[in-house]
C-alpha positions in Angstrom: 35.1 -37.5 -18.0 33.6 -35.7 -21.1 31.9 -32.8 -19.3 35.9 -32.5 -17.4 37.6 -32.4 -20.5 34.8 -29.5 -22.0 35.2 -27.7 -19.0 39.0 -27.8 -19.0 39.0 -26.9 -23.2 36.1 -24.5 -22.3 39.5 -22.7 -19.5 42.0 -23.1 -22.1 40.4 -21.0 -24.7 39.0 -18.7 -22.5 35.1 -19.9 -22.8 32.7 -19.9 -19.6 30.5 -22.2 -19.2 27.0 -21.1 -18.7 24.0 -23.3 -17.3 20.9 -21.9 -18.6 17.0 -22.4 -18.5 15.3 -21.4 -21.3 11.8 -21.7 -23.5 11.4 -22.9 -26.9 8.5 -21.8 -29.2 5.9 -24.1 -27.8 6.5 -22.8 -24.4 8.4 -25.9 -23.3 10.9 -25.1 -20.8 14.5 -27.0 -21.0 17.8 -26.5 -19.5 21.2 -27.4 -20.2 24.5 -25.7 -20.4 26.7 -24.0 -23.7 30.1 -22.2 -23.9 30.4 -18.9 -24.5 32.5 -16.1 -23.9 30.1 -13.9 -22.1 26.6 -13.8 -21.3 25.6 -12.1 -24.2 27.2 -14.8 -26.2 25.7 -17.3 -24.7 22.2 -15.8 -24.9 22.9 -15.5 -28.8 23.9 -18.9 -29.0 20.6 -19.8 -27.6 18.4 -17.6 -29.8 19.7 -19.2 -32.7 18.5 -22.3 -31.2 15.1 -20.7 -31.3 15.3 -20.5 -27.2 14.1 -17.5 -25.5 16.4 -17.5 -22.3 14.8 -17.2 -18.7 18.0 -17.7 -16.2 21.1 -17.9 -17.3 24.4 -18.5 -14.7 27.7 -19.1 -14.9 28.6 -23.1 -13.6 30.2 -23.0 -10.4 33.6 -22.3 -10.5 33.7 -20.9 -13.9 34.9 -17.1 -14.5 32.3 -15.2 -15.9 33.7 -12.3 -18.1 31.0 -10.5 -17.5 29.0 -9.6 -14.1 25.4 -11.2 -13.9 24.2 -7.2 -14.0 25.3 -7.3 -17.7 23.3 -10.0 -18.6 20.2 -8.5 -20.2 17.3 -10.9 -19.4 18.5 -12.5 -16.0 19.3 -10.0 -13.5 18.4 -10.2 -9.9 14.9 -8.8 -10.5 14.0 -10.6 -13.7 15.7 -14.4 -13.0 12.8 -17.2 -12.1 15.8 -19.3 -10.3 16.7 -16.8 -8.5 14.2 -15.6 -7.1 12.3 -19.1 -6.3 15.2 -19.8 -3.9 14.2 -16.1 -2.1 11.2 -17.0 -1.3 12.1 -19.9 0.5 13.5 -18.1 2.6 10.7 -15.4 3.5 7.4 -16.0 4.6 6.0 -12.7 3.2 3.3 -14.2 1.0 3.0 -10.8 -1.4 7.0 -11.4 -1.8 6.1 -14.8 -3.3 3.4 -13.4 -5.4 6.0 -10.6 -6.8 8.2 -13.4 -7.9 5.5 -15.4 -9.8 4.3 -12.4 -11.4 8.1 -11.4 -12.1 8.4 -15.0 -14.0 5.0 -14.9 -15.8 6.0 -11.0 -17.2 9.9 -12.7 -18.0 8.6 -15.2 -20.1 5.7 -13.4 -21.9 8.3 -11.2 -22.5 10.1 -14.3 -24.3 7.3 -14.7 -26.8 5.9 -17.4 -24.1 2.5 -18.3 -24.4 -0.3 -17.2 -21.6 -1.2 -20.6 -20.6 2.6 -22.1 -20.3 4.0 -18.8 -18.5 0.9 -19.6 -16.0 1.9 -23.8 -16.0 5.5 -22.6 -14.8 4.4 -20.2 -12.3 2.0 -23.2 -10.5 4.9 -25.6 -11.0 7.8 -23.6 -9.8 8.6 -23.6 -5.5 7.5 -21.4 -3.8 4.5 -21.1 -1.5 2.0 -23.3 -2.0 -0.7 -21.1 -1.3 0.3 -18.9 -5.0 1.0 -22.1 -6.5 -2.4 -23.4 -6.3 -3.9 -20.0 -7.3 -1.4 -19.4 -10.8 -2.5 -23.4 -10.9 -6.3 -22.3 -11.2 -5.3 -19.3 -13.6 -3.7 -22.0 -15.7 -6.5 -24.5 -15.7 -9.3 -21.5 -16.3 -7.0 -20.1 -19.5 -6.9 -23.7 -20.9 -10.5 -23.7 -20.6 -11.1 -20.6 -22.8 -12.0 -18.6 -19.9 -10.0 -14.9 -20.1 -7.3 -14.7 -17.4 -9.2 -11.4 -15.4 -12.5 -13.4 -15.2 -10.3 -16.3 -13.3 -8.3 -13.4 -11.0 -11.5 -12.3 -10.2 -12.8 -15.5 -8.4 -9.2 -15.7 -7.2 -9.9 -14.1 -3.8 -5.9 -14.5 -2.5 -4.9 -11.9 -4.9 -4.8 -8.5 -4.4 -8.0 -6.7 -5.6 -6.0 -4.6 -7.8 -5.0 -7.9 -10.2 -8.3 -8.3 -11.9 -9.0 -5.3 -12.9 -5.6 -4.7 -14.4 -5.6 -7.6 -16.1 -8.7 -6.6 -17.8 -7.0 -3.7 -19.1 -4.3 -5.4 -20.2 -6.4 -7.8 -22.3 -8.2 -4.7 -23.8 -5.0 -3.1 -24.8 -2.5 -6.5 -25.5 0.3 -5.5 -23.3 0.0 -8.5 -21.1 3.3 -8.7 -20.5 4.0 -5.2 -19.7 0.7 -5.5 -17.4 2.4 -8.5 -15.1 5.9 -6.4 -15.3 4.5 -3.1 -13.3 2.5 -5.7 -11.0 5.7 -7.1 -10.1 7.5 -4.0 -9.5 4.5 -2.7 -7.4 4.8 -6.1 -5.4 8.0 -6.2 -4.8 8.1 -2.4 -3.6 5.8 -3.0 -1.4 7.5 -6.4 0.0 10.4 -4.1 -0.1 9.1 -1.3 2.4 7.6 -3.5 4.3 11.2 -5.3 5.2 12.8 -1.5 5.2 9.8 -0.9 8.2 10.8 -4.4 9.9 14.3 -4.3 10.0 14.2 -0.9 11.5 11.9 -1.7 14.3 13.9 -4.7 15.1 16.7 -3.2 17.5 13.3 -1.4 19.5 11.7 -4.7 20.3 14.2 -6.8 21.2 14.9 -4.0 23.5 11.8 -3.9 24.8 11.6 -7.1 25.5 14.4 -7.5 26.9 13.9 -4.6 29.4 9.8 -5.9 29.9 12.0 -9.0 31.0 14.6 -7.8 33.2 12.3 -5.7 35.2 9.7 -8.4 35.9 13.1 -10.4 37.0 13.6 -7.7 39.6 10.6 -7.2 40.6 9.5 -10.8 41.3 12.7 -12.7 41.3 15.1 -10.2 43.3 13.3 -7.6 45.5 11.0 -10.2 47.2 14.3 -11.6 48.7 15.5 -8.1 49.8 12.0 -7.8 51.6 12.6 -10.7 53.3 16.0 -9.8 54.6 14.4 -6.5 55.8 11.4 -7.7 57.2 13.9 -10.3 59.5 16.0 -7.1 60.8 13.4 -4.7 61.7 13.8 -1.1 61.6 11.7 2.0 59.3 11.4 1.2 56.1 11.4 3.8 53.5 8.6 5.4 51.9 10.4 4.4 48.6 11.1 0.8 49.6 7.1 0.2 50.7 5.7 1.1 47.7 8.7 -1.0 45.7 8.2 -3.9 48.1 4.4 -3.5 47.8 4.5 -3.5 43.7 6.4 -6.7 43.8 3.9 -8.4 45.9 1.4 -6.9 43.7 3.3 -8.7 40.7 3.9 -11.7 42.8 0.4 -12.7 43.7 -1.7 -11.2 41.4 0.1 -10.9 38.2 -1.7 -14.0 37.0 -4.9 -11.6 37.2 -3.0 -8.7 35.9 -2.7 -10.9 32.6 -5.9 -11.9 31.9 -7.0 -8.4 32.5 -5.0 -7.0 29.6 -5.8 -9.7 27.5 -9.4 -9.2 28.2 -9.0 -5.6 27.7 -7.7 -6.1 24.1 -10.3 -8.4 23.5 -12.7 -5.6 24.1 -10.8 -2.9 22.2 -10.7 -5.4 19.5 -14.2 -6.2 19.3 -15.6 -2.4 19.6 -13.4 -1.9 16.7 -15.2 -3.9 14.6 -18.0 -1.1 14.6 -17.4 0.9 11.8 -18.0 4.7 13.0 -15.5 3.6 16.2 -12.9 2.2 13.7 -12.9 5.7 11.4 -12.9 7.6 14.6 -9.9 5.9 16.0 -8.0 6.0 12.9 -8.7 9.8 12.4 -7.2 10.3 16.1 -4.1 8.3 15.6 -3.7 10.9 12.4 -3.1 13.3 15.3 -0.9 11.6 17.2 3.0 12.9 16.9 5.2 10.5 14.4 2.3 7.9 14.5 0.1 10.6 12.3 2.7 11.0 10.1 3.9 7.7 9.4 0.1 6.6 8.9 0.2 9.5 5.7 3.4 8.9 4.3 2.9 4.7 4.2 -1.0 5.2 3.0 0.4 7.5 0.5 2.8 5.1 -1.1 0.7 2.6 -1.7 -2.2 4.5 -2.9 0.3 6.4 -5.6 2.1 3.6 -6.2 -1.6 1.5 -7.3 -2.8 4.5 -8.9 0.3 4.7 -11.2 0.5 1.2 -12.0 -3.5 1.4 -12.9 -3.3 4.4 -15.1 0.1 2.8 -16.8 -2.7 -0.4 -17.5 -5.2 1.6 -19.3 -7.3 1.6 -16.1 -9.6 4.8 -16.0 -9.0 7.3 -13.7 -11.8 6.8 -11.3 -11.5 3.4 -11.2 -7.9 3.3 -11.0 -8.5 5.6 -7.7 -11.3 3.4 -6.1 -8.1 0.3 -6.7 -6.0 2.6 -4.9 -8.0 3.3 -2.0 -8.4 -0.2 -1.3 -4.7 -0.5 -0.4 -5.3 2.3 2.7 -5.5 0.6 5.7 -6.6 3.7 7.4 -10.4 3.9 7.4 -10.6 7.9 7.8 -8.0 8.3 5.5 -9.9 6.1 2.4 -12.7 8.0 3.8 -11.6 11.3 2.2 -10.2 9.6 -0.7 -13.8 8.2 -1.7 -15.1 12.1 -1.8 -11.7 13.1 -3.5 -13.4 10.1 -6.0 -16.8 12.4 -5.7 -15.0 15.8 -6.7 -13.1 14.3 -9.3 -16.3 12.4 -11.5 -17.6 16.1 -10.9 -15.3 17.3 -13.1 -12.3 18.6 -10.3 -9.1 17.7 -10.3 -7.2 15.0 -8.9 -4.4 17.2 -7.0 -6.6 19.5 -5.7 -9.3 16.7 -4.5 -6.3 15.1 -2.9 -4.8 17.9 -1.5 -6.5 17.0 2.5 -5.5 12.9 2.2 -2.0 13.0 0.8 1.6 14.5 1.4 2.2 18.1 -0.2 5.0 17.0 -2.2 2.9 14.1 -3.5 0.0 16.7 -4.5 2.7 19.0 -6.0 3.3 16.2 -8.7 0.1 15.4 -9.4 -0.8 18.6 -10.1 2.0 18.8 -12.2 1.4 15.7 -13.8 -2.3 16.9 -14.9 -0.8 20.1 -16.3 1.8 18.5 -18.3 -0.5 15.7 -18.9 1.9 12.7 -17.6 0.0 11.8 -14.4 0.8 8.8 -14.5 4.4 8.8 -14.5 4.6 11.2 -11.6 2.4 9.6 -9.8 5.3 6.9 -9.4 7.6 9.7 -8.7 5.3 10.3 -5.6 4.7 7.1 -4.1 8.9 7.0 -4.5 9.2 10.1 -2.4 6.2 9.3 -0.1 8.3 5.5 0.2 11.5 7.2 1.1 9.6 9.7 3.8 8.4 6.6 5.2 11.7 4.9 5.6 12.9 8.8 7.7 9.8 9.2 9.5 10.8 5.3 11.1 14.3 6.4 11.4 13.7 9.7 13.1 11.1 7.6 15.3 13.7 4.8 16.1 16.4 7.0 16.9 13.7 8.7 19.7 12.6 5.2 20.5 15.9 3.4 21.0 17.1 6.3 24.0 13.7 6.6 25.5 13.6 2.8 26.5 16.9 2.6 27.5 16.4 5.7 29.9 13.4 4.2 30.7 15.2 0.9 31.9 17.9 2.6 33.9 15.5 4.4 35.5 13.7 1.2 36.6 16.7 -0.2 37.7 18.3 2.8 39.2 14.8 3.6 41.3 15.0 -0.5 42.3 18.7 0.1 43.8 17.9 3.6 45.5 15.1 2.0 47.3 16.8 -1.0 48.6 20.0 0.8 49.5 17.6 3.4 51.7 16.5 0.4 53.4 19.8 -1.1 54.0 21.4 2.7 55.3 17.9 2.7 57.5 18.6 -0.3 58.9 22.0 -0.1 59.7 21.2 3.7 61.2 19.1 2.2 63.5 21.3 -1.0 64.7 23.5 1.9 66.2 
């Protein structure tokens, strides 16, 4: 009854009520709810409270004055809450890790300390797998251990943690440390879903054409062959060779199976050889669209880790040996190691990079080394080299998409010009 009447004065005199979660000196986290006029009321209200605020929402059905963009610590990047209820709904586990780090950098921000940041990240839900880890974090911190040492044996975090961490203790900018790790994370998690959504459409539709021509050629054109064999006549060249790949399909498929199962075995297992594995890698460089996209994605996330170490404090050869463990492609983290050789020898990093990354992407390093911000537009690059990524996809799904479909219609229009052959040959001969 009480909370009804608030809510209804709370109306009357123009006052939203905001629920809120929040951290007090000691780190303890509590939530509640207070009237304000606006979010940045209500976050005042709660700082003179001595509460450092970590999400803060309107109650359901309440009017906010103010959009939730305006409100200066919870926004859809920053708020724990928010965020938890995400990554229930994603099993991308370097998502989940962006939105513990996210929460741990929030409330450091908030004057929280180390250990409690790291209690609330093991406690809060989300996958289970970053829970325990942030949970051995928090138990290594309360043991006087430093928080890099425990990353360090933490082998489900990226290699790139401990060593920032590291820096960060060095330099005390802890908080701004876990901040750019989030925003790496999540732009990663983010390209990642950019790259999956686009390449949905393709493979449903190649499924669904891998589908409908097995269903013809096992289902519907051994019946045809059957009708033909029982009235006689020439066959078409066209027809035979139709009638004799469904047969293939009908009795030997089984075999046809294992055999490309067994074949990907093999191809899996010789690349496990490390001069095969480079080799391969360096072809597919070559290949058209493939090659490119290869670059382009190995460039974002080698910029992208090389800005967020040099932004750390990391130096600059060992923030480029952190970034070369994010390429996946063996030939291409090949040249970056000598570009590591040629830049300890006193070279510099644009022109040692110039063979393993975009143009654009050297353009603004060497820029960056001139104007001595090489950092900073090193970001810049893995932006560009992100957003090249997203075209090179959408130029190759827009090629993609027409090919299969032609592809299918061609299937089904050489299935329906053999068997109508057949049907015209038979009925040419019954006169």
């Amino acid at each position: 009854m009480s909370d009804r009447t608030s809510a209804s004065a709370s109306a009357s005199t123009g006052m939203t009520r905001w629920r809120y979660q929040a951290a007090d000196a000691q780190g303890a986290i509590t939530r509640g709810e207070v009237d304000a006029v606006s979010a940045e009321a209500a976050v005042d209200v709660l700082r003179r409270r001595s509460l450092w605020v970590i999400d803060l929402e309107p109650t359901p059905g309440a009017s906010a004055s103010v959009s939730r963009s305006s409100v200066p610590v919870s926004t859809s990047a920053t708020a724990p809450r928010f965020l938890d209820r995400l990554s229930r709904r994603t099993t991308d586990h370097e998502e989940s890790l962006a939105i513990l780090t996210r929460s741990v950098a929030t409330l450091l921000e908030s004057g929280v300390p180390l250990e409690r940041a790291l209690a609330f990240a093991a406690s809060g839900e989300t996958d289970t797998r970053w829970q325990r880890v942030f949970s051995g974090l928090q138990s290594a911190v309360t043991r006087g251990e430093s928080l890099s040492q425990a990353a360090t044996r933490a082998e489900a975090l990226p290699r790139t943690y401990a060593p920032l961490l590291a820096a960060a203790e060095a330099s005390g900018s802890m908080a701004a440390t876990f901040a750019r790790l989030a925003d790496d994370l999540e732009a990663r998690s983010q390209l990642r879903a950019r790259v999956r959504a686009a390449l949905v459409y393709p493979t449903l539709l190649a499924l669904a054409s891998t589908v409908g021509t097995l269903v013809i050629l096992v289902v519907v054109v051994p019946r045809f062959a059957d009708l033909i064999a029982g009235a006689g006549g020439t066959v078409p060249a066209s027809t035979r060779l139709l009638i004799g790949l469904s047969a293939l399909l009908s009795r030997f498929g089984w075999l046809l199976a294992i055999a490309v199962v067994l074949a990907g075995t093999a191809v899996h297992q010789s690349l496990q050889d490390g001069s095969r594995r480079r080799r391969w890698h360096a072809a597919r460089l070559e290949w058209p669209l493939v090659g490119r996209f290869e670059r382009e994605q190995a460039a974002s996330g080698y910029l992208s880790t090389l800005a967020v170490a040099l932004e750390s404090g990391v130096p600059l050869l060992r923030a480029m040996s952190l970034a070369r463990g994010t390429v996946g492609n063996d030939a291409l983290a090949e040249r970056m190691a000598g570009a590591e050789a040629v830049v300890r020898d006193g070279g510099s990093v644009s022109g040692a990079l110039a063979g393993s990354l975009p143009p654009l992407a050297t353009r603004l390093l060497e820029a960056g080394e001139q104007g001595g911000a090489l950092a900073p537009l090193a970001r810049r690059a893995a932006t560009a080299a992100s957003d090249q990524v997203q075209r090179v996809m959408t130029s190759a799904v827009s090629l993609i998409e027409p090919a299969m479909i032609l592809g299918f219609g061609g299937v089904v229009g050489f299935v329906a010009l053999a068997l109508l052959q057949a049907i015209y040959g038979i009925n040419a001969s019954s006169f």
